[in-house]
C-alpha positions as CSV (number, residue, x, y, z in Angstrom):
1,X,-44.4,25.2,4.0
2,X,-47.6,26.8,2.9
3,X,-47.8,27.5,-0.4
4,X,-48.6,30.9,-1.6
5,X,-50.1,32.5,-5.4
6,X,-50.2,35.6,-6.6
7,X,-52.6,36.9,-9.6
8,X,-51.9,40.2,-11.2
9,X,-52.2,42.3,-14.4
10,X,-49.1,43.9,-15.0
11,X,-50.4,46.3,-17.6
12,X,-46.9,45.8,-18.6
13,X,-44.1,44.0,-17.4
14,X,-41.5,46.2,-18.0
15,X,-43.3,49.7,-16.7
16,X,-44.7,47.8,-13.9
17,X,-41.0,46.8,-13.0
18,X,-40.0,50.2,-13.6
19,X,-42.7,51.5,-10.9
20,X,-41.2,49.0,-8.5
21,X,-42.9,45.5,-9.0
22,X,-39.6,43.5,-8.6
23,X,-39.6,45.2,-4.8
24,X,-42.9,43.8,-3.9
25,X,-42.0,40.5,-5.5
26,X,-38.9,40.2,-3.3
27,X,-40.8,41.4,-0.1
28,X,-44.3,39.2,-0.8
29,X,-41.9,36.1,-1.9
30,X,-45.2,34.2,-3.8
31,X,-44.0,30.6,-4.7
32,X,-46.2,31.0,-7.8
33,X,-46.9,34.3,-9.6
34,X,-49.4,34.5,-12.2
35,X,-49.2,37.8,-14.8
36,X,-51.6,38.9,-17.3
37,X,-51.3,42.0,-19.9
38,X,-46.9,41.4,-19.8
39,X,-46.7,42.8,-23.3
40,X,-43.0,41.9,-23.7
41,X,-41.1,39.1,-25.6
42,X,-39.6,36.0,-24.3
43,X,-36.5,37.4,-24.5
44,X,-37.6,40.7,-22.8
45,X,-39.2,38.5,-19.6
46,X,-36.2,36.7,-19.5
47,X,-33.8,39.5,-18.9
48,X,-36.0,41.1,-16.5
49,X,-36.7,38.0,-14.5
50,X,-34.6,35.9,-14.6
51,X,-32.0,38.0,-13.2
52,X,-34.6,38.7,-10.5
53,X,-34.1,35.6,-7.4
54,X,-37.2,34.6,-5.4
55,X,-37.4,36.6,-2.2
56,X,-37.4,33.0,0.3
57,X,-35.7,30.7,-1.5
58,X,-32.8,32.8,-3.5
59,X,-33.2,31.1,-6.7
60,X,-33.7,32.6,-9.7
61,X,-37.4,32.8,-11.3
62,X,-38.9,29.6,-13.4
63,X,-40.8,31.0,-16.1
64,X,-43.4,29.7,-18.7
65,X,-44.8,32.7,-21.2
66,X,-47.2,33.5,-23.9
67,X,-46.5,36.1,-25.7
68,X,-49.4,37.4,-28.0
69,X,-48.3,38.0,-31.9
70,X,-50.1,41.1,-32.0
71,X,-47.0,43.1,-30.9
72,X,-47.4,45.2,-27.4
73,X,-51.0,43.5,-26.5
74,X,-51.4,40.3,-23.9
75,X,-49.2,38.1,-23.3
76,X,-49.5,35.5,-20.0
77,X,-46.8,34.4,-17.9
78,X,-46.1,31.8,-14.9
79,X,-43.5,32.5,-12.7
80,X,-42.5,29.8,-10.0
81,X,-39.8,28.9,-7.8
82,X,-39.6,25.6,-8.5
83,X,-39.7,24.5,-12.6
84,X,-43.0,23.3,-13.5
85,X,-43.4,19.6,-14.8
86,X,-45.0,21.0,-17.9
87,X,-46.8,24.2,-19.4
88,X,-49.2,25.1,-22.2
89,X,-50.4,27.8,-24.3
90,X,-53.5,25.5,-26.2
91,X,-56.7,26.2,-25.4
92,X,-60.1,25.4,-27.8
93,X,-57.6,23.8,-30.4
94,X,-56.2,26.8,-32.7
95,X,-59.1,28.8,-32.2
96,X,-56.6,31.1,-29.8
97,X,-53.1,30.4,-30.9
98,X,-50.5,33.3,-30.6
99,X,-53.4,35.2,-28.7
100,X,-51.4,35.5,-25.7
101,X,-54.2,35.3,-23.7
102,X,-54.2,31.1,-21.8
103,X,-51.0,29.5,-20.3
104,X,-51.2,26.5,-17.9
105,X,-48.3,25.2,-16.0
106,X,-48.5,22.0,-14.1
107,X,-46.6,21.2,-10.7
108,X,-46.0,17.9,-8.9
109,X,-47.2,18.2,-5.0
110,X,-46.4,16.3,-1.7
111,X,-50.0,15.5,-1.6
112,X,-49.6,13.3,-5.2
113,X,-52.3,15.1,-6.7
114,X,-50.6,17.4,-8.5
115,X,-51.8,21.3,-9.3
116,X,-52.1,23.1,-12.4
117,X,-52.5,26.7,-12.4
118,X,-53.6,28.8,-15.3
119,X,-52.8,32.3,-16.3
120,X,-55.8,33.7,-18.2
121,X,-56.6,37.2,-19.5
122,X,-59.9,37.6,-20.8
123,X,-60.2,40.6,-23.1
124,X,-62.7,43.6,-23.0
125,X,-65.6,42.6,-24.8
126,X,-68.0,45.2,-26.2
127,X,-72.0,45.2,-25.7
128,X,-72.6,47.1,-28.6
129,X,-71.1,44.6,-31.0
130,X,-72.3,41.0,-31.4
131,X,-69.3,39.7,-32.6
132,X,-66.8,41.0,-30.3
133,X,-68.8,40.1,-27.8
134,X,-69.5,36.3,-28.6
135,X,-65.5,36.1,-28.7
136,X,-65.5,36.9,-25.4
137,X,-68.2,34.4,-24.4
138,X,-66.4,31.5,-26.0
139,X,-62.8,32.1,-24.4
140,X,-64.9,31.9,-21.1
141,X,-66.7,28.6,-22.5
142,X,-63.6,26.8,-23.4
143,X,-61.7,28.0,-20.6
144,X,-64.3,26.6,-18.0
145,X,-64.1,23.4,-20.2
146,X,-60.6,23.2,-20.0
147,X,-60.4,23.2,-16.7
148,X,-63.1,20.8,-16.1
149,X,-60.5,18.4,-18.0
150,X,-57.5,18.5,-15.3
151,X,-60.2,18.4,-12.5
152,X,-61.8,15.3,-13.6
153,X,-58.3,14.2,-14.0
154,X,-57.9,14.5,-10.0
155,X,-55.6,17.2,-9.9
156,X,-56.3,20.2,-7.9
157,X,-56.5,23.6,-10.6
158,X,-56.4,27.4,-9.9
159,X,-57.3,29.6,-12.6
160,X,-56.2,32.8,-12.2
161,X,-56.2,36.0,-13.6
162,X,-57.9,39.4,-15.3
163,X,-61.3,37.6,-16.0
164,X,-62.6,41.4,-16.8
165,X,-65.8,40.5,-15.5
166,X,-67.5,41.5,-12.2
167,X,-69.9,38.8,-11.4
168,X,-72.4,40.9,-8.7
169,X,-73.4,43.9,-8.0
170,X,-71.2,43.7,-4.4
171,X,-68.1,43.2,-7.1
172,X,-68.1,46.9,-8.7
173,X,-69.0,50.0,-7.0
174,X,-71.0,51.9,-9.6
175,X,-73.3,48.4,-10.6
176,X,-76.3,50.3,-11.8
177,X,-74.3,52.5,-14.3
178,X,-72.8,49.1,-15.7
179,X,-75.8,47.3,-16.4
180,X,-75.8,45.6,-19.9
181,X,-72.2,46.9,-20.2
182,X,-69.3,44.9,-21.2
183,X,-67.6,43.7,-18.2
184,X,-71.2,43.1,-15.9
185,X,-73.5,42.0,-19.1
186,X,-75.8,39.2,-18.1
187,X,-74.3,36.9,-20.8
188,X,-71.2,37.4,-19.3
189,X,-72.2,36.7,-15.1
190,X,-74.1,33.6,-16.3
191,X,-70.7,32.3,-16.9
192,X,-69.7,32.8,-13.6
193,X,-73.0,31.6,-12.1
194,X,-72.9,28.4,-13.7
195,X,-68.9,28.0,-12.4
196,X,-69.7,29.0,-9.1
197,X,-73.4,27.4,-8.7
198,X,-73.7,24.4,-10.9
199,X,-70.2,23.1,-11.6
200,X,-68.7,24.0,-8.2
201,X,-65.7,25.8,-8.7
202,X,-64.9,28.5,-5.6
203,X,-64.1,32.3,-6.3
204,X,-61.5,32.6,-3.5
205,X,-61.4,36.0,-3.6
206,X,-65.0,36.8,-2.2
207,X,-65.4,33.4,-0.4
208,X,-62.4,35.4,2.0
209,X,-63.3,38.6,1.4
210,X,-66.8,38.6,2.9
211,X,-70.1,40.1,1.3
212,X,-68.8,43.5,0.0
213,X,-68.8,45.5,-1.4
214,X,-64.9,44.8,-2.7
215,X,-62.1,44.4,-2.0
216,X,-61.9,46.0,-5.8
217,X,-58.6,44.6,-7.7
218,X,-59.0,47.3,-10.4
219,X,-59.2,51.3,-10.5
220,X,-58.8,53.4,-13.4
221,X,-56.2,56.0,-13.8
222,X,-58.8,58.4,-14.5
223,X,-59.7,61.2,-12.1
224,X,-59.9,59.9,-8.3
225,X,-61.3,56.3,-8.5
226,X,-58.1,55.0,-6.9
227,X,-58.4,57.3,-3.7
228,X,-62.3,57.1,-3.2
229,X,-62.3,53.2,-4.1
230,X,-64.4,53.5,-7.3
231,X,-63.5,50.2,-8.5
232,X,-63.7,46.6,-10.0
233,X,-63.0,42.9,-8.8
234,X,-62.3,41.5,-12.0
235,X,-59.2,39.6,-11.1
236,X,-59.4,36.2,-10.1
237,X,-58.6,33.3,-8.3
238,X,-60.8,30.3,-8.7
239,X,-60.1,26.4,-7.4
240,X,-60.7,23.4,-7.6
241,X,-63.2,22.9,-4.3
242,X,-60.5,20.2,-3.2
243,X,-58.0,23.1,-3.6
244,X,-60.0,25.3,-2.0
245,X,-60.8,23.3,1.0
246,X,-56.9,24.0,1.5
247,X,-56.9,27.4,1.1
248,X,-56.0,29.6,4.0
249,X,-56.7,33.6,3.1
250,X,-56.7,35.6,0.4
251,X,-55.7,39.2,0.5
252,X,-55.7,41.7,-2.2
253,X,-52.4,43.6,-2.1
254,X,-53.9,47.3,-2.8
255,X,-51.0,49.9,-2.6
256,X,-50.5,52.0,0.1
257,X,-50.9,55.4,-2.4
258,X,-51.7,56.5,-5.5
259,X,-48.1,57.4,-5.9
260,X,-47.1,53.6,-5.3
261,X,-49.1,51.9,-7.4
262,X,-47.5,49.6,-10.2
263,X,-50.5,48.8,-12.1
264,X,-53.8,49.9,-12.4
265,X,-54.3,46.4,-10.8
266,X,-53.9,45.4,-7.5
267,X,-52.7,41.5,-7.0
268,X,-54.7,38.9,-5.4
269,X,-52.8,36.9,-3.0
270,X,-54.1,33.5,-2.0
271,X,-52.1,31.1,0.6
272,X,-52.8,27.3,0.6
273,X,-52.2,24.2,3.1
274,X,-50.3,23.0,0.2
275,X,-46.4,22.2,-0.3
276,X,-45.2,21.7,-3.9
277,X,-42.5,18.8,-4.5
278,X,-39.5,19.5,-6.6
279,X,-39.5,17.8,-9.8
280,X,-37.6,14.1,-9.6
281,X,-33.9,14.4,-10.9
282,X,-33.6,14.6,-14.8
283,X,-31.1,11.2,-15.7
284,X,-30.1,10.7,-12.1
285,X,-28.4,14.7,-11.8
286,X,-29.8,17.3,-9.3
287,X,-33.1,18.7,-9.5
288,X,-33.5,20.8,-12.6
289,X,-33.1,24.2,-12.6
């Protein structure tokens, strides 16, 4: 079967399943779903997803989480309906430890390449200061680099998430009131040109969405921008280009309403020509669980 991911920020886990995430998660059934800005515990995903069961297969949610030490702020999360082989939270060496801000989890496929799909949220940033602002710049350095390390390892990669960056003018509607602004600063689109351009790496979400402007993944809750589509693209799905050779559509899941929106996100949905395997049987027993 094909394999589908979702991308979203949450802008918290547990108002977001409050507002009536867990009924889109049962009705868009993702295989993988990757969440940014979850701003819970371990223990506080676990209760509220674990108890949750995938909407094709029945099983309960896999999950791997970061949570961020900074109480309330970040915090990444892969959830899967199969248990990944392995996960990680390093990224850069200690430079980002606790941040809650990087986790990759790896999955065996039928194809024997294997995938690995990261769950990145890239904070903020601010023009005005230096500092802040070079922070921001390295997390997108390292993260490329990292990366680069499972793709020249041959295994297909995904990195998804809030990337808080719009990388053209086509990707924000008010462009020319952003300019030199933290979230489409020069500094910050080279980044993305050099991905995209130079080291190959294919932005899903325009390569289906066409030329723009949009489809926007992010409105603020201020005033009307949600109803008269004043928006961002700043969530992200990127592959591999031998992933995204096998990549089928990719559809931003914008609510309906104002009234039904769960986050001031939208998630980006991405299908592949893919199948996932289940992991081989721990000491001869069933498939683990």
């Amino acid at each position: 079967m094909p394999l589908t991911v979702a991308s979203v920020n949450v802008n918290g886990l547990r108002a977001a399943m409050r507002k009536g995430m867990s009924e889109w998660l049962e009705l868009a059934a993702p295989d993988i779903v990757t969440l940014q800005e979850v701003r819970a515990s371990v223990e506080q995903c676990d209760d509220l997803l674990h108890t949750l069961a995938h909407g094709r297969t029945g099983v309960p949610w896999h999950v791997a989480h970061e949570v961020c030490a900074a109480k309330g702020r970040a915090g990444v999360s892969v959830l899967s309906a199969v248990p990944a082989t392995a996960h990680t939270a390093r990224l850069g060496g200690s430079a980002y430890e606790d941040s809650g801000r990087w986790i990759e989890a790896d999955f065996d496929t039928t194809d024997g390449r294997g995938l690995t799909v990261v769950s990145a949220y890239v904070h903020t940033g601010d023009a005005r200061d230096a500092a802040r602002m070079e922070e921001k710049l390295a997390f997108l350095r390292d993260g490329v680099a990292r990366i680069g390390e499972h793709r020249d390892a041959g295994r297909h990669v995904l990195l998804t998430g809030d990337l808080n960056v719009a990388h053209r003018e086509v990707d924000l509607c008010n462009w020319r009131g952003n300019l030199n602004k933290a979230g489409f600063h020069p500094s910050e689109r080279a980044h993305f040109d050099r991905m995209f351009d130079e080291l190959g790496w294919v932005d899903l979400g325009r390569a289906f969405g066409g030329d723009g402007p949009g489809p926007y993944t992010w409105w603020s809750y201020r005033g009307r921008a949600f109803d008269t589509d004043v928006g961002w693209r700043i969530d992200y799905q990127i592959a591999s280009p031998e992933l995204a050779a096998l990549a089928k559509d990719a559809v931003v899941h914008r609510a309906p309403t104002h009234p039904e929106r769960w986050s001031d996100h939208a998630p980006v949905v991405v299908t592949f020509d893919l199948e996932l395997a289940a992991p081989p049987p721990v000491d001869g027993g069933p498939p683990p669980r």
